[in-house]
Every structure is written in structure tokens, then in C-alpha cells.
ROROVEX-84692 format. One record per atom (N, C-alpha, C, O, CB): residue number from 1; chain; x negated, y negated, z negated. Coordinates in steps of 0.1 Angstrom, whole numbers, always signed. Each point is the difference from the previous one (the first is absolute). Glycine has a CB too. Example, Ala and Ser with C-alpha at 12.3 -4.5 7.8 and 13.67 -1.06 7.14 Angstrom:
% ROROVEX-84692
1,A,-132,+57,-78
1,A,+9,-12,+0
1,A,-9,-12,+0
1,A,-10,+0,-7
1,A,+29,+12,-5
2,A,-15,-23,+19
2,A,-9,-11,+0
2,A,+8,-11,-8
2,A,-5,-11,-1
2,A,-7,+17,+23
% end
This chain:
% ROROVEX-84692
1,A,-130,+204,+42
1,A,+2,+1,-14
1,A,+14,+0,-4
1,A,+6,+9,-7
1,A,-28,-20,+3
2,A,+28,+1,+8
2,A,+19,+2,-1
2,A,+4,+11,+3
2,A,+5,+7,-9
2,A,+0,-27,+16
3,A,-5,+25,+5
3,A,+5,+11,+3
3,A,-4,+17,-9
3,A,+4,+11,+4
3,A,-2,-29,+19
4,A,-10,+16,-34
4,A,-4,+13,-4
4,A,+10,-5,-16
4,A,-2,+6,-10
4,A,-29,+3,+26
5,A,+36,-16,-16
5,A,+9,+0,-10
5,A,+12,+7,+4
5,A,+8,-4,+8
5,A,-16,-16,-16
6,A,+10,+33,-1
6,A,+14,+6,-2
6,A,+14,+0,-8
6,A,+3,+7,-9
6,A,-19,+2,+15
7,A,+23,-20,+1
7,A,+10,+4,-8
7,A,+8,+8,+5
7,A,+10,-6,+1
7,A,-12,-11,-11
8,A,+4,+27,+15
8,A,+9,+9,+2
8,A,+1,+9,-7
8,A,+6,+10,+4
8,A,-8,-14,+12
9,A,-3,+4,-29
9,A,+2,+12,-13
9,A,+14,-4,-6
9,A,+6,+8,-7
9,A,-35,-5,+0
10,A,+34,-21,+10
10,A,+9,-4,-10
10,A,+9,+2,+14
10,A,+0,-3,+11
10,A,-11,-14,-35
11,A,+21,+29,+12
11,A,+9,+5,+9
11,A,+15,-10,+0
11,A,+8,+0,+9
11,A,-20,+28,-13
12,A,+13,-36,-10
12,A,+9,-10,+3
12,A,-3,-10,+6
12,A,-11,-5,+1
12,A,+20,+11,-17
13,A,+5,-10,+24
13,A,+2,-14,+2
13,A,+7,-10,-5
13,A,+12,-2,-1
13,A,-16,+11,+16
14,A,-8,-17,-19
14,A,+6,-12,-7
14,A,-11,-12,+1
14,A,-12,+3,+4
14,A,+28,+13,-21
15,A,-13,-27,+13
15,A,-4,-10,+2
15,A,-12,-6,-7
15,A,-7,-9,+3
15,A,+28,+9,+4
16,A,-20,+11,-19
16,A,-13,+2,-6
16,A,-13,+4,+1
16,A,-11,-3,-4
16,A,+25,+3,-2
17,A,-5,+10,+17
17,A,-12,+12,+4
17,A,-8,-7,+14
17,A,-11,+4,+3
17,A,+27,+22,-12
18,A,-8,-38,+18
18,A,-4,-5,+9
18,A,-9,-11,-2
18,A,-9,-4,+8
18,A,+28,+11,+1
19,A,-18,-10,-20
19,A,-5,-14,-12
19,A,-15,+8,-4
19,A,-10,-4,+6
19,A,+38,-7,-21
20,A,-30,+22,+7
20,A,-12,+6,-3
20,A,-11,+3,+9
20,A,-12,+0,-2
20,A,+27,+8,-12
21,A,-5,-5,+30
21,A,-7,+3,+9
21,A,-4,-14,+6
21,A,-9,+1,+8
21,A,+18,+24,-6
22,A,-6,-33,-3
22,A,-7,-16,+10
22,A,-10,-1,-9
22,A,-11,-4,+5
22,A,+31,-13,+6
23,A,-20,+19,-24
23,A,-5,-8,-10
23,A,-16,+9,+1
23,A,-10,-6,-2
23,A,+37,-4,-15
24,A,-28,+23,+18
24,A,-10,+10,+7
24,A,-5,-9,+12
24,A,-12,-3,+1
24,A,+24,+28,-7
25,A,-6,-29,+12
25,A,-6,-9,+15
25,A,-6,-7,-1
25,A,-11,+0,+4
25,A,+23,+1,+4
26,A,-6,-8,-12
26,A,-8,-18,-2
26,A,-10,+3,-8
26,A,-12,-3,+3
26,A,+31,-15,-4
27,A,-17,+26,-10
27,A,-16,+1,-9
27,A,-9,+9,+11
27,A,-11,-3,+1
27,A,+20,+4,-31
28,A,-4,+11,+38
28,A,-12,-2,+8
28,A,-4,-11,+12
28,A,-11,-2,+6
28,A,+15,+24,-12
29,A,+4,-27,+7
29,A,-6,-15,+12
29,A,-10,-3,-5
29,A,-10,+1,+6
29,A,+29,-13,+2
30,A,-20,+6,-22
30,A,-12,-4,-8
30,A,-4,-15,+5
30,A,-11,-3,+4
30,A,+3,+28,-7
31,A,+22,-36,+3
31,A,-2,-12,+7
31,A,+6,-4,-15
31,A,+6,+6,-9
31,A,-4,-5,+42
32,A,-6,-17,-30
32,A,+6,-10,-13
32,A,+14,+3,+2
32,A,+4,+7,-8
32,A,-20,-29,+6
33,A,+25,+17,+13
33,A,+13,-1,-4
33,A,+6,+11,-1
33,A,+11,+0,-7
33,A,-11,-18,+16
34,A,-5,+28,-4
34,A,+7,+11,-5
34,A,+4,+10,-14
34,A,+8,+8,-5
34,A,-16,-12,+25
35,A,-5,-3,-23
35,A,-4,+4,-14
35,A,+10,-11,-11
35,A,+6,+5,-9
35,A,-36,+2,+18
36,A,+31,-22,-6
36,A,+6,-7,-6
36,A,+15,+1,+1
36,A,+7,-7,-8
36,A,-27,-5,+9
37,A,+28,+21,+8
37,A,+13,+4,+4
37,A,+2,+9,-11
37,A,+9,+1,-9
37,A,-10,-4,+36
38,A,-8,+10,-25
38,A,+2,+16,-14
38,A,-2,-8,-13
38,A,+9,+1,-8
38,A,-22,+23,+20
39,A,+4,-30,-13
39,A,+1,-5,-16
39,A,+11,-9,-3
39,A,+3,-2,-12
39,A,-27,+5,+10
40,A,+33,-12,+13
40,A,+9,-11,-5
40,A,+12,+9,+10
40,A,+3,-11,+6
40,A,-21,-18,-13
41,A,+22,+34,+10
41,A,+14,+8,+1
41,A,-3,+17,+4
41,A,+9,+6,+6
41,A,+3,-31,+5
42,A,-21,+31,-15
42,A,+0,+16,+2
42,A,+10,+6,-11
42,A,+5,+11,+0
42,A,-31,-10,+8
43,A,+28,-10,-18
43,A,+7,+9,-11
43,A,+17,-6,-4
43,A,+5,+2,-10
43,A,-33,+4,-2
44,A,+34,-14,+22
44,A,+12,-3,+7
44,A,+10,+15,-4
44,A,-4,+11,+3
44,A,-8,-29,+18
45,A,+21,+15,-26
45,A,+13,+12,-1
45,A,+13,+3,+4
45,A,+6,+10,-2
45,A,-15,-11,-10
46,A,+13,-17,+19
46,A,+12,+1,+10
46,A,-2,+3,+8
46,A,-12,+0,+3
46,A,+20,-10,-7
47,A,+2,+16,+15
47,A,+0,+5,+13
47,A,-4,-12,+7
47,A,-12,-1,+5
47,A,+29,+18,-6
48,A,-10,-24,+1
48,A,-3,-13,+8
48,A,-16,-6,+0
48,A,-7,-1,+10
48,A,+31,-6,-17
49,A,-27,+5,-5
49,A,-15,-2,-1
49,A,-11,+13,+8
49,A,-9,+0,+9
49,A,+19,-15,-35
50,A,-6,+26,+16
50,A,-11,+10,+9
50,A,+1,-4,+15
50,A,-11,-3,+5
50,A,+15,+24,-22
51,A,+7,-22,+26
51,A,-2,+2,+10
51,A,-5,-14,+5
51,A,-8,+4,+9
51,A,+24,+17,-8
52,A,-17,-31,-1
52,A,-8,-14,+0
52,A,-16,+3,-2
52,A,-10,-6,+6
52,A,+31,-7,-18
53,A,-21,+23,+4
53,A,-13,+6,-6
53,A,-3,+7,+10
53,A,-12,-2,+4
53,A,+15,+3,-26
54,A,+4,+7,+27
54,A,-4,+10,+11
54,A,-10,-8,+17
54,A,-10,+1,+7
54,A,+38,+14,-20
55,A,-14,-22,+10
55,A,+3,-10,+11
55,A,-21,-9,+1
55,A,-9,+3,+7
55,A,+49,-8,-14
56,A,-39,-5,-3
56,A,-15,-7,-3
56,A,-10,+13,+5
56,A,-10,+0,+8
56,A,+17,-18,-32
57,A,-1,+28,+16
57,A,-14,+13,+3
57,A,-2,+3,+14
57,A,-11,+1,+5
57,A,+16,+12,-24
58,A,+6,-11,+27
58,A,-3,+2,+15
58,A,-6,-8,+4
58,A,-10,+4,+6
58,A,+26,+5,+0
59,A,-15,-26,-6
59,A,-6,-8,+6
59,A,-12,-2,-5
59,A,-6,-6,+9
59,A,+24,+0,-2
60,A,-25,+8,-18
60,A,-11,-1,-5
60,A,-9,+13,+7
60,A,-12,+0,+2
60,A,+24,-14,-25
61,A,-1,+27,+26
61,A,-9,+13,+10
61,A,-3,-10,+13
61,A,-10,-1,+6
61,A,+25,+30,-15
62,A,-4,-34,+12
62,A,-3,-4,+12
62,A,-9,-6,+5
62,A,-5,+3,+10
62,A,+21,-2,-11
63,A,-21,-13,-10
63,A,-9,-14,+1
63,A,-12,+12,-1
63,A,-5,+4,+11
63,A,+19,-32,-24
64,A,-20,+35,+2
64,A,-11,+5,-4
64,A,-4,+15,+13
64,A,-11,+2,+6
64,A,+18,-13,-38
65,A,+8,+21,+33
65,A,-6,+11,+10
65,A,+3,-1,+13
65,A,-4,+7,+9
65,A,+5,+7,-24
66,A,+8,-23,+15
66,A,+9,+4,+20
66,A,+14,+3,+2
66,A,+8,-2,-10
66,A,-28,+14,+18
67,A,+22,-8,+2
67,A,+10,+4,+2
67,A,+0,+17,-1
67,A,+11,+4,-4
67,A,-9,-27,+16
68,A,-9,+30,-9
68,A,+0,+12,+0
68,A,+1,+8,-16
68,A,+5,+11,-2
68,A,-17,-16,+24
69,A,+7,-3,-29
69,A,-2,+6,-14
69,A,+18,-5,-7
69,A,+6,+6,-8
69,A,-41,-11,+5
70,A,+38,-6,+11
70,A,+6,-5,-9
70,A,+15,+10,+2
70,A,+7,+4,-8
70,A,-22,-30,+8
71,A,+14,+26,+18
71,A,+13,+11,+1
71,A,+1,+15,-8
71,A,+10,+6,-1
71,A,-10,-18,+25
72,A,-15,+17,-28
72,A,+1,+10,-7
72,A,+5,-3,-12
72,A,+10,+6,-4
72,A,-26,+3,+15
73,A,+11,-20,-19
73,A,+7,-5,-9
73,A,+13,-1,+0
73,A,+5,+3,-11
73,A,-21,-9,+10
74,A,+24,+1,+11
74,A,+13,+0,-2
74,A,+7,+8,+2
74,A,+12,+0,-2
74,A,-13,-15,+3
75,A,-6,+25,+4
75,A,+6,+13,+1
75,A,+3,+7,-9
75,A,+10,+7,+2
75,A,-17,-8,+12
76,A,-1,+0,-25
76,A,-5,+7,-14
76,A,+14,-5,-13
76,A,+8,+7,-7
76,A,-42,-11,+15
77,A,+31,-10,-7
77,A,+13,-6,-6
77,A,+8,-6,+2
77,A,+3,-10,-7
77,A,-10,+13,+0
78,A,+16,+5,+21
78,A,+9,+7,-1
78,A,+3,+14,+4
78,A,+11,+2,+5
78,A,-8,-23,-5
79,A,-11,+31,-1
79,A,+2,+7,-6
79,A,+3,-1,-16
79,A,+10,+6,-5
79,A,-22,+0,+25
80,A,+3,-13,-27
80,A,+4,+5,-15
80,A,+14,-11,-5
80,A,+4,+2,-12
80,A,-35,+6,+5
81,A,+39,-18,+15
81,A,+9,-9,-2
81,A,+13,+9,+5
81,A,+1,+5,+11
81,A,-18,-27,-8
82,A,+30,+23,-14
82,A,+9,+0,+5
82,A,+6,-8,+14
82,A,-1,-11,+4
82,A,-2,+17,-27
83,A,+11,+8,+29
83,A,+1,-9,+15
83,A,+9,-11,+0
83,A,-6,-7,+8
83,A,+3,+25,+4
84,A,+14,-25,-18
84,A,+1,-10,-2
84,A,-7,-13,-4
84,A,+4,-11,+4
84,A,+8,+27,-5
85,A,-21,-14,-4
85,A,-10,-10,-1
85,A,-12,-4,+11
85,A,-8,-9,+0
85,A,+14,+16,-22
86,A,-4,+3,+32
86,A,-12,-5,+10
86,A,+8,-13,+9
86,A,-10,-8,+4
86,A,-3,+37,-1
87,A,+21,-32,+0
87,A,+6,-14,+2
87,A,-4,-10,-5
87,A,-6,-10,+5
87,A,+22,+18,-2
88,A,-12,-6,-18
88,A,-4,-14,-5
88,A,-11,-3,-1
88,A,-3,-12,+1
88,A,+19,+12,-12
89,A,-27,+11,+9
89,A,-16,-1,+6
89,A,-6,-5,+10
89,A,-11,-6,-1
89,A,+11,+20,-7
90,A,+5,-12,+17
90,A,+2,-3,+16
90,A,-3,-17,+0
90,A,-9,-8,+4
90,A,+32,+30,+3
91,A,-8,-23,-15
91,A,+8,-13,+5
91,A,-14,-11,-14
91,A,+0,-12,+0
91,A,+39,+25,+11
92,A,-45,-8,-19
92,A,-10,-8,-9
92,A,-15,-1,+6
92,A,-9,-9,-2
92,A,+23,+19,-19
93,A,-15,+3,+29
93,A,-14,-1,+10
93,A,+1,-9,+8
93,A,-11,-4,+4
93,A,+7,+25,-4
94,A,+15,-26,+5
94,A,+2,-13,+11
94,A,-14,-8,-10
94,A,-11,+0,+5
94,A,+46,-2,+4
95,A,-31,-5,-21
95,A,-12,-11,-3
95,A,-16,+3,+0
95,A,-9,-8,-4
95,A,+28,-1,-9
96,A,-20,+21,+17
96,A,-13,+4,-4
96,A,-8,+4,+9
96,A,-13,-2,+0
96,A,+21,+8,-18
97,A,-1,-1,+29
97,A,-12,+9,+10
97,A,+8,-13,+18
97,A,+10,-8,+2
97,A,-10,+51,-19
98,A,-10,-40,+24
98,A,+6,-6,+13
98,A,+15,+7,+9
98,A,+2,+12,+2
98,A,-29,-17,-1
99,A,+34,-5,+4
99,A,+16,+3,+5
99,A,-7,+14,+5
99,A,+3,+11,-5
99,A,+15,-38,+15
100,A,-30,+26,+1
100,A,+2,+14,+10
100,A,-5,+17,-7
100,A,+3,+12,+3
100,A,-11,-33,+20
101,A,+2,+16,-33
101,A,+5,+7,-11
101,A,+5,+9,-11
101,A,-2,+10,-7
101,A,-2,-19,+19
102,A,+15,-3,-12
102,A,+11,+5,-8
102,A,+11,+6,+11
102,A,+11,+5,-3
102,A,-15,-25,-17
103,A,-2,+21,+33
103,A,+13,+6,+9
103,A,-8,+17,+0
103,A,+7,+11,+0
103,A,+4,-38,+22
104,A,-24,+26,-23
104,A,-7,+11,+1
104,A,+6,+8,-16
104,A,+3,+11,+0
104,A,-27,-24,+19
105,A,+25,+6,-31
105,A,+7,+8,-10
105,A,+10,+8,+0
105,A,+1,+11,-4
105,A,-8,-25,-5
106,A,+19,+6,+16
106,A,+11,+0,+2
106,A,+1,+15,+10
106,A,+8,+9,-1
106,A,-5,-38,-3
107,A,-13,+30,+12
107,A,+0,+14,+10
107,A,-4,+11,-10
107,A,+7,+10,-4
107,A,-16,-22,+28
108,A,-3,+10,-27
108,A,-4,+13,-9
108,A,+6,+3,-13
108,A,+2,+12,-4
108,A,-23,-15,+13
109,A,+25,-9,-18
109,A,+5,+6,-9
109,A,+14,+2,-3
109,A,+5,+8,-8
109,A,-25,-14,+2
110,A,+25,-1,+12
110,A,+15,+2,-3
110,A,+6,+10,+12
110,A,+11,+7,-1
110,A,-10,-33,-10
111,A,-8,+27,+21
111,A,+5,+8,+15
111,A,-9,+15,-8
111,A,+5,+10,+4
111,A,-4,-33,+27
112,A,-12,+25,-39
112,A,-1,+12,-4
112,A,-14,+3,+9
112,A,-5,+11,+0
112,A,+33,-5,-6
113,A,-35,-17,+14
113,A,-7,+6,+14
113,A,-12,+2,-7
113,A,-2,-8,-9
113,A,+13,-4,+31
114,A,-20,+24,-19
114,A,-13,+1,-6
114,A,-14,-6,+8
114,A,-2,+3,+12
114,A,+15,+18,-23
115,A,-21,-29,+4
115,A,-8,-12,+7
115,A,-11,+16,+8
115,A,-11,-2,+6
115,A,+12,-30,-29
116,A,+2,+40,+22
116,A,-9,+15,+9
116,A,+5,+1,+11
116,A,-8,+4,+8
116,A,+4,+12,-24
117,A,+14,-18,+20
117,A,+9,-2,+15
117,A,-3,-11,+7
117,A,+3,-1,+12
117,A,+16,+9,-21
118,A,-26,-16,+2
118,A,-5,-13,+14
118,A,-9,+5,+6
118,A,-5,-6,+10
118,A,+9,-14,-19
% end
């Protein structure tokens, strides 16, 4: 069900557009906490915050789909995240998802690697 969400129509990148798209996610997980993430920080407007936001959202894919869903997920946003900001995402996913990982993020999304190559 996650994965038939498209955002690749939003041709900008910005932190907004990475924000709209988690926030598509979690309402499809269709779990309590994910649902309670979107209603008490989905509509966040600092950088800083969205990406905290971002950050809760991966680990909430993680807890509810896996690991497989979740690397598509982070693949997705960052794609739609200015490349500067995929660091500080990185470095906020540390509290959310397990160390081994966050080393697995670190490969695909910031090294660019597509999770079709494994």
C-alpha cells in the first residue's frame, strides 16, 4: 500500500514536499501512532521540525512495515529533500530506527544506491 503512493509528480525539492509525502505514509500504515504523529506535528513549518517529522515518520515505517518498505521510503524523501538536508536527517533518524539501520540509510540514501541493486 506505501509503495503505490506517488510522489514523484512534485518536481520541487523542498522540505515541504518531503513532509506531504511521509504524511501520505503514515496515513497509509493505518496504525495509532502514526496517525497521532500527523495530527500533533504533520503541519510543522521549520526546517528543523519538518525533518524531526520526517525523522519520527521513518521510524514509525519501520516499527509498522520493515525494513524494505522503509528503505523505499527513504529513498523517496530524499529524493524530494534538498541535498543538503539529507545529513541532518540522517543524523535525527539515529533516535528512531535501529544503529544497523541507520548505517543501511546512510548507504542508499545519501551514497544515491537504489534498494533494486541488492
Amino acid at each position: 500500500m506505501v509503495n503505490s503512493i506517488d510522489a514523484e509528480q512534485v518536481m520541487v525539492r523542498s522540505p515541504v514536499a518531503a513532509q506531504a509525502y511521509m504524511t501520505q505514509v503514515l496515513l497509509a500504515l493505518n496504525s495509532a501512532p502514526a496517525t497521532t504523529l500527523v495530527e500533533t506535528h504533520g503541519n510543522v513549518r521549520h526546517e528543523v521540525d519538518i525533518l524531526l517529522y520526517l525523522a519520527q515518520g521513518l521510524g514509525q515505517t519501520y516499527d509498522v512495515a520493515g525494513e524494505d518498505v522503509t528503505l523505499r521510503v527513504a529513498m523517496r524523501v530524499g529524493r524530494l529533500l534538498p541535498p543538503g538536508d539529507l545529513p541532518m536527517l540522517l543524523d535525527c533518524v539515529l533516535d528512531y530506527v535501529p544503529a544497523s539501520f541507520s548505517v543501511l540509510l546512510y548507504e542508499f540514501v545519501v551514497a544515491g544506491r537504489d534498494t533494486a541493486s541488492t
